[in-house]
C-alpha positions in Angstrom: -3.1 50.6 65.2 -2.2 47.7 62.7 1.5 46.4 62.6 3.0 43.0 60.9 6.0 42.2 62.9 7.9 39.1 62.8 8.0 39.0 67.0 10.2 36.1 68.9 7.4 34.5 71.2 10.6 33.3 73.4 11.8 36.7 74.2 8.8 39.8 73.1 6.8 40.4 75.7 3.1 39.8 74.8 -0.3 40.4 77.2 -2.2 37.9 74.4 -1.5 35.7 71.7 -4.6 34.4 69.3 -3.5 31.1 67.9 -5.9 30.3 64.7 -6.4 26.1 64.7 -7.7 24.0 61.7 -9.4 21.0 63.3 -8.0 18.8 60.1 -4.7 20.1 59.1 -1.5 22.0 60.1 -1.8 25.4 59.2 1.3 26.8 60.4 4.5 26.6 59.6 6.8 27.7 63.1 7.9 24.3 65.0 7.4 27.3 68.3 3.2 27.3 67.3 2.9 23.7 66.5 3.6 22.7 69.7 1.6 24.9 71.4 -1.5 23.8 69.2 -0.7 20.5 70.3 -0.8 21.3 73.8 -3.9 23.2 73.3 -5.1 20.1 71.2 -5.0 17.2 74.7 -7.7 19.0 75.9 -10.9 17.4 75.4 -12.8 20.3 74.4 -10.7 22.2 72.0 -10.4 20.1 68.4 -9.6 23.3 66.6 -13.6 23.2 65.4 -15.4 25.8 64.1 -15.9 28.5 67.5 -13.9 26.1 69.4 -12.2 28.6 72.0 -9.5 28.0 75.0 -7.2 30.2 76.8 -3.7 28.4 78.6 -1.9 31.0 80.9 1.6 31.3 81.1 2.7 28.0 78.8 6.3 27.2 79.6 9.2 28.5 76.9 7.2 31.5 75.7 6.5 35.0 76.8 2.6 35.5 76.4 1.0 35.8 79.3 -1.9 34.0 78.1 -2.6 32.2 74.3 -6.0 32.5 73.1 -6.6 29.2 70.6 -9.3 29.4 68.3 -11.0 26.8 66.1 -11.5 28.0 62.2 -13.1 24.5 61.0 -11.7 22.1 58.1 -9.5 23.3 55.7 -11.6 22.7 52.6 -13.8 25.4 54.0 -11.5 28.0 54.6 -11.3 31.6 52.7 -10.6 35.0 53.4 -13.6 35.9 54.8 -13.5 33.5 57.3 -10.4 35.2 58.6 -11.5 38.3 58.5 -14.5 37.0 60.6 -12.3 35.4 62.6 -9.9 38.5 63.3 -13.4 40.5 64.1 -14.8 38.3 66.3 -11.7 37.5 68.6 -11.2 41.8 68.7 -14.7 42.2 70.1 -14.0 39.5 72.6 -10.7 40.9 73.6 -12.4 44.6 73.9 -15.0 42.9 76.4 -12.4 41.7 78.1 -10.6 45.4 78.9 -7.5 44.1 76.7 -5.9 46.6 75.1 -3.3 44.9 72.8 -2.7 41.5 71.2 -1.2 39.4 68.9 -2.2 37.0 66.1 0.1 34.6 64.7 -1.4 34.2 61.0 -1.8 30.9 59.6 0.4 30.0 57.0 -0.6 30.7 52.8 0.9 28.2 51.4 -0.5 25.4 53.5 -3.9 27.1 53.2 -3.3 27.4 49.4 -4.9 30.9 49.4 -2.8 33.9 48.2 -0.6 35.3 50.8 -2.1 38.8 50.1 -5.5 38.2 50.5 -4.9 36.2 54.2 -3.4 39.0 55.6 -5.6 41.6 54.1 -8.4 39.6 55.5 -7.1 39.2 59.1 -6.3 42.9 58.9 -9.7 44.4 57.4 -11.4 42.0 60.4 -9.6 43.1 63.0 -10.2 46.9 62.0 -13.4 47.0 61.4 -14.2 44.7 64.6 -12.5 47.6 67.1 -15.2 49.8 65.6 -18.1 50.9 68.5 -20.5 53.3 67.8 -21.4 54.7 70.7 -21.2 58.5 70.5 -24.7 59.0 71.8 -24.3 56.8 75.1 -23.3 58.3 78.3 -21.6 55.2 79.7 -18.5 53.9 77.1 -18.1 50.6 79.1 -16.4 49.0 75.9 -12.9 50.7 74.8 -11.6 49.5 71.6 -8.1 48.0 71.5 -5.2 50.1 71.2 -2.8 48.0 69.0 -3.8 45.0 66.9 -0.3 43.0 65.7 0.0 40.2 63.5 3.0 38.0 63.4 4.3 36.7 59.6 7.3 35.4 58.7 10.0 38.5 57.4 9.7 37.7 53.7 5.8 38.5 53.9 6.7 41.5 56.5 9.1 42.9 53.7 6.6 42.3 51.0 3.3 42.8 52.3 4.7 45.6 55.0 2.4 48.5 53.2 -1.2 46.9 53.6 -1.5 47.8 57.2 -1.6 51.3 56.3 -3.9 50.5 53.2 -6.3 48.8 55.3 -6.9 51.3 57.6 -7.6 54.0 55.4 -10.3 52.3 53.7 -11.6 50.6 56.6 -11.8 54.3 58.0 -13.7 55.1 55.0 -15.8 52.2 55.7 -16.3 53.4 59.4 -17.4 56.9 58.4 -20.2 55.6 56.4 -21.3 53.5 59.0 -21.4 56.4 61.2 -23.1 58.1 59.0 -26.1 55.7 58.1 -26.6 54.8 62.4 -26.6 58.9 63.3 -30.3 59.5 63.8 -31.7 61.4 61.2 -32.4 64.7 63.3 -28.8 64.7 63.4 -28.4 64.2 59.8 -31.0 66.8 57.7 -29.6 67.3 54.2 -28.6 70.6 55.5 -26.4 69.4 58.5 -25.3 65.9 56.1 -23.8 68.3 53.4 -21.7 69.9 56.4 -20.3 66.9 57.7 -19.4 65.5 54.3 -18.1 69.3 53.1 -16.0 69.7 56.2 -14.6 65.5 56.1 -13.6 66.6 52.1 -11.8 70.0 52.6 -9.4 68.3 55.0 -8.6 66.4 52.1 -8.0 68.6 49.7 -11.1 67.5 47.6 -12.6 70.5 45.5 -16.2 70.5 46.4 -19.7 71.8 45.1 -22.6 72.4 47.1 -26.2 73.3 45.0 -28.5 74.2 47.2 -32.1 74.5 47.0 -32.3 78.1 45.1 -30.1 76.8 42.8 -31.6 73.6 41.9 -34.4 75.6 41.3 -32.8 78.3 39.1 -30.9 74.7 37.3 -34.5 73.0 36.9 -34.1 70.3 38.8 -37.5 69.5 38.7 -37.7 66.1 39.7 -35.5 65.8 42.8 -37.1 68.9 44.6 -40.6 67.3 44.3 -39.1 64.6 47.1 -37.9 67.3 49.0 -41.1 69.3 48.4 -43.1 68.3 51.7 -39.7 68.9 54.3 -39.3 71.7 55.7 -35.2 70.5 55.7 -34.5 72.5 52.3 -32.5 69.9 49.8 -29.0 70.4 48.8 -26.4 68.1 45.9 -22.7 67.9 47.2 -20.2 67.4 44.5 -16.9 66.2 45.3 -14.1 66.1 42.8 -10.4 64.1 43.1 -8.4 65.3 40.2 -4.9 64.1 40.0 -2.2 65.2 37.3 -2.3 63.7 34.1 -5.8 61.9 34.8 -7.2 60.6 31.6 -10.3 59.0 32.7 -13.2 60.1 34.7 -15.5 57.8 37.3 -18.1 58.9 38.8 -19.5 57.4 42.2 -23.6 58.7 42.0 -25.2 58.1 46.0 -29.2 58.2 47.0 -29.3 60.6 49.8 -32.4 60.1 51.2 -31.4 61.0 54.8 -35.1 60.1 55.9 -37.8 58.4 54.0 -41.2 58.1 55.4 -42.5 57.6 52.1 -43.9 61.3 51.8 -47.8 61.2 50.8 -47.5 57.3 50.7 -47.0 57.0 53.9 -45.1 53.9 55.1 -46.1 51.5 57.8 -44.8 52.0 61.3 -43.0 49.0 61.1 -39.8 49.5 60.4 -40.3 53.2 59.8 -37.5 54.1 62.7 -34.4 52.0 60.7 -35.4 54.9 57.3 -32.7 57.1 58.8 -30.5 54.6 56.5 -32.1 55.4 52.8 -29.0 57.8 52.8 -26.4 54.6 52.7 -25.7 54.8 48.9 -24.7 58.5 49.5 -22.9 57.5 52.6 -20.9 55.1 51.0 -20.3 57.4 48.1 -19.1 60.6 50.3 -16.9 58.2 52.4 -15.3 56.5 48.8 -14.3 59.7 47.8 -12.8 60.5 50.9 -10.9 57.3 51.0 -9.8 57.9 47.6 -8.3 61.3 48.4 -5.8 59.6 50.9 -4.8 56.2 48.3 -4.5 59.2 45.0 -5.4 56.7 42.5 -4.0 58.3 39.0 -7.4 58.4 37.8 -10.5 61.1 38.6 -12.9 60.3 40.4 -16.1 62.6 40.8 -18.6 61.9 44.3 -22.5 63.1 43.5 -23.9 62.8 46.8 -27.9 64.4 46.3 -29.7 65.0 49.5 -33.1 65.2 50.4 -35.8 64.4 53.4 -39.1 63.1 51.8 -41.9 63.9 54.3 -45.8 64.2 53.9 -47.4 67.8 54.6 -49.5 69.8 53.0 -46.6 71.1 50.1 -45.4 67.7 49.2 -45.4 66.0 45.7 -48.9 63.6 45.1 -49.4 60.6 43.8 -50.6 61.6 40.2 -48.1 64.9 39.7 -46.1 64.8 36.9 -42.9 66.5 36.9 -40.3 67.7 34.7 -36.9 66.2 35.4 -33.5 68.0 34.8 -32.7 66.1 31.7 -36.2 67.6 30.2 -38.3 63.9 30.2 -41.5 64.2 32.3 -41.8 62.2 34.9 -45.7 61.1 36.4 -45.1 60.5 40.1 -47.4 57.2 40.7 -45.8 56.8 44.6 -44.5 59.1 46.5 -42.3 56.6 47.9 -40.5 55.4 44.7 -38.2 58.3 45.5 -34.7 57.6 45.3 -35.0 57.0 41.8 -36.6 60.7 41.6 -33.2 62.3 42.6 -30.9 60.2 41.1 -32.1 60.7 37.7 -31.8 64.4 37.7 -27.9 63.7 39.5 -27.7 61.5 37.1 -28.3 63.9 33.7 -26.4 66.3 35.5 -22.9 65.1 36.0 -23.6 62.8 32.5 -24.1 66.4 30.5 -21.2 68.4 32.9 -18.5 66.4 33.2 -19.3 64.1 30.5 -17.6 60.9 32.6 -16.4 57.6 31.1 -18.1 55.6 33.7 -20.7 56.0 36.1 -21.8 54.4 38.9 -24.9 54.8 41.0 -25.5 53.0 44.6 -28.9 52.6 46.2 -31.1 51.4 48.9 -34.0 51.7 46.4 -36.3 48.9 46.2 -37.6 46.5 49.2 -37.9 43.7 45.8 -34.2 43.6 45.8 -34.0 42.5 49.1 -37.0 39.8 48.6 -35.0 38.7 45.4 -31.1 38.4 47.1 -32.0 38.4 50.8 -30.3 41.2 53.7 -26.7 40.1 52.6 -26.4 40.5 48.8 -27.1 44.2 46.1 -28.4 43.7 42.9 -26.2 44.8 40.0 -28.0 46.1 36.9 -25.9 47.3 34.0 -26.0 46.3 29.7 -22.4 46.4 30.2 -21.0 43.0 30.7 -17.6 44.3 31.5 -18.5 46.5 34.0 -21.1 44.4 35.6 -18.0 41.5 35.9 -15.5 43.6 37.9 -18.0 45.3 40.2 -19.1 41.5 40.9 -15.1 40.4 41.6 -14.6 43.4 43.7 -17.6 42.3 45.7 -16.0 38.5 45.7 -12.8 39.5 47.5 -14.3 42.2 49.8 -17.3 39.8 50.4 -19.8 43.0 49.8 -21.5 40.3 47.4 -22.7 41.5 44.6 -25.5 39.7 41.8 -26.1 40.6 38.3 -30.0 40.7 37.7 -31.2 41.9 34.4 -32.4 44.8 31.7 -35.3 43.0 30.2 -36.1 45.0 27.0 -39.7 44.3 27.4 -40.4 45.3 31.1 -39.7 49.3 29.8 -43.6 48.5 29.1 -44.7 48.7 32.8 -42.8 51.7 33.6 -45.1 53.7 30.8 -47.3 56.7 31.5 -50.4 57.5 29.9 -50.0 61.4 30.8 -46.0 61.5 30.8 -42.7 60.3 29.2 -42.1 58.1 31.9 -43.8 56.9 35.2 -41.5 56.5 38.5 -43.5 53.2 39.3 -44.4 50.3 37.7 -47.9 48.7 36.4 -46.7 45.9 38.3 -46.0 44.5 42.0 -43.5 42.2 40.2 -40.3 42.9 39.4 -39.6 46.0 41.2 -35.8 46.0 41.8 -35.9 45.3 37.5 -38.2 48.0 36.7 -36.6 50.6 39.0 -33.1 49.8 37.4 -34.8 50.4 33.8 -36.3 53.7 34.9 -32.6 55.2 36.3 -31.1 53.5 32.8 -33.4 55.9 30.6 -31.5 59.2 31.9 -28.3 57.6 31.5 -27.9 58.2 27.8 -24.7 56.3 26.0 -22.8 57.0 28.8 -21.1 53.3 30.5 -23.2 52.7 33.6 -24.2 50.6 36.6 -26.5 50.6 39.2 -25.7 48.8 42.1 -29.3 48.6 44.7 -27.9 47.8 48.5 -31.5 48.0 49.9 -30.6 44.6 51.6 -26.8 44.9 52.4 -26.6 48.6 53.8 -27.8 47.6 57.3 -27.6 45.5 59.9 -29.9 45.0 62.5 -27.8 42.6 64.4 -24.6 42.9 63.4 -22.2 40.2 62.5 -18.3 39.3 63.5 -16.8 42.6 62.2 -19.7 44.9 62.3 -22.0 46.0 64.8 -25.4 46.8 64.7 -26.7 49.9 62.5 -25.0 51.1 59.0 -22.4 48.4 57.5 -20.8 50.8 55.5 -21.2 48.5 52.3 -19.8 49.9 49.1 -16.8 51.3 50.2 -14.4 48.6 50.2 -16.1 47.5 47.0 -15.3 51.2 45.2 -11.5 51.1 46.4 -11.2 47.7 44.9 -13.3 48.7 42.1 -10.7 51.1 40.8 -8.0 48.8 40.4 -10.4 46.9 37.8 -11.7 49.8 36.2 
């Protein structure tokens, strides 16, 4: 669907052309573009500003029908994602429009003093993850994505940069899947019916995967996960997916919460809001779909997926405030909210790929705590980790994917408020204050020397509006981040 192609606008035959315009500088380089920007330009309502938009039919000496121009702003503001937002919004458009192909002419690197690389990965992620409609559960598919999405370069940066297109996609069709994944309504998504779709998505790779099902679990003692899943009558399951190349010598390991719908079990949630819980399952989403991805790049390192699943509802068998329940790593755990439960699996998926496979690194990814998202806002995770080196690349691979990331801290003397007077540890805190902190600190005592992070996407994971290059419903946040990740790692 994505092509770079070095096209001659006075003889290729294009439907649409998307002209990008800087409304303070010359951005392109092709004598052939610069004077249709000027053209473009004598019109009194198109400066090349920020949303600025015109379309000129059938403009003497070239072949596209008709040249969409479109204002990015000043120049000093410029960066990749304002491309890829670009590229997004100007897909959607064209989709509304019943196009089914078209043509951007990128904007020149060097003038834009941005690497050549990260422009055209940018216009391409945009663009990709902009055709994206989730509409499987509406009769009437009045939108069709585009078809072909081109982007003309000049044939040094065709030869050079000719294998991203292919890159792109792959992980943007990761990226898509978990999407999918976190909008699918949750009768659609038990832990039961979840495990399938991931189990079916992996074997077509090639992935060698695990599932531990309830009996199991039992028979394993994990102890503190099954009390979340204690009041469904959707039995719990843990997928564990494995990419293994030749000659791997390290191990990482991608941990996701699986909650595939939280109504807060015996402390119930309000009904506001209660209908969006289908996403608590985003970290496993993103997780699943990484691992996926991986499978089709073949890294030279292994890379391990533990994707545990659970539905935590109230009834008359589920866990109670006040229980206290042994975890698989053998610490007790005093349950003081039934709805501090992400925490509650991950710990025992947690001990259990730390004492089986024994991984360099691992890394967990969460919507646990609402206090991340009233410390970094809807649009940024909390990063939590006592390794500095770590905690850097996670944040630079969240800088160039703009899936932003923030360091918050370990404070030694917060382990205080997650104390228990009946058990080695309590799953909530003394205190309203600090919750994304304390909640970090409890998943950091199962992970024993082992070199971990915790990454809480509470905020991030979902969208309820949507934005240039993704729609409304699962964002698919962590993906992008894990490819990158691995090249740091």
């Amino acid at each position: 669907m994505l092509n770079l192609t070095t096209a001659d606008l006075k003889k290729t035959a294009i439907s649409t052309l998307i002209v990008p315009v800087c409304e303070d500088m010359e951005i392109h380089e092709k004598s052939i573009i610069k004077t249709l920007i000027r053209e473009a330009k004598k019109l009194k309502e198109f400066k090349g500003k920020t949303n600025d938009e015109i379309i000129l039919y059938n403009m003497p000496s070239v072949k596209p029908e008709r040249i969409f121009f479109t204002g990015i702003g000043k120049i000093e503001k410029l960066k990749p994602d304002v491309f890829r937002s670009l590229a997004g919004r100007i897909v959607k458009a064209c989709a509304t429009k019943g196009l089914s192909e078209i043509l951007f002419v990128l904007p020149s690197a060097k003038r834009l003093k941005i690497e050549t690389e990260s422009v055209v990965e940018a216009f391409l992620e945009g663009a990709y993850l902009g055709n994206h409609l989730f509409d499987r559960y509406k009769k009437d598919k009045k939108v069709k994505p585009l078809k072909r999405i081109s982007f003309m370069v000049p044939p040094d940066v065709k030869q050079k940069f000719n294998h991203l297109p292919k890159r792109v996609e792959t992980i943007c069709q990761g990226t898509i899947l978990a999407r999918e994944w976190v909008s699918m309504p949750p009768n659609d998504k038990t832990p039961e019916l979840f495990s399938k779709r991931i189990v079916s998505m992996a074997k077509k790779e090639k992935l060698k995967v695990t599932v531990l099902n309830e009996k199991e679990m039992k028979r394993m003692k994990f102890g503190s996960l099954l009390a979340v899943s204690a009041g469904s009558v959707n039995k719990p399951c843990m997928v564990v997916m494995e990419y293994n190349p030749v000659k791997s010598t390290k191990e990482i390991v991608f941990v996701g919460k699986g909650v595939t719908f939280d109504s807060g079990g015996i402390n119930l949630k309000s009904a506001d809001g209660l209908d969006s819980m289908k996403m608590d399952m985003a970290g496993a989403a993103a997780a699943a779909a990484s691992l996926i991805t991986v499978a089709k790049l073949k890294p030279r390192v292994k890379v391990t997926g533990v994707i545990p699943l659970v539905e935590n509802m109230p009834s008359g068998s589920a866990a109670r405030p006040g229980d206290i329940v042994k975890s698989y790593s053998g610490k007790t755990v005093e349950i003081g909210n039934t709805d501090a439960e992400g925490r509650l699996i991950l710990i025992d998926a947690l001990s259990y790929i730390i004492k089986k496979n024994k991984p360099d690194i691992v890394i967990d990814m969460a919507t646990l705590t609402g206090a991340c998202v009233v410390a970094l806002g809807e649009k940024i995770a909390g990063v939590f980790s006592p390794d500095d080196e770590l905690s850097s690349a996670i944040i630079k691979s969240g800088e160039k994917t703009d899936e932003r990331c923030w360091r918050l801290p370990l404070p030694e003397d917060y382990k205080e408020l997650i104390k228990s007077d009946f058990a080695d540890i309590k799953n909530i805190a003394s205190s309203r204050y600090g919750g994304a902190i304390t909640a970090a600190l409890f998943l950091a005592e199962f992970r024993k020397k082992t070199k971990w992070a915790h990454i809480d996407i509470a905020g991030p994971a979902y969208a309820k509006k949507g934005n240039a290059y993704c729609g409304p419903g699962g964002t698919g946040f962590g993906v992008r981040l894990f490819c990158d990740l691995l090249d740091k790692i």
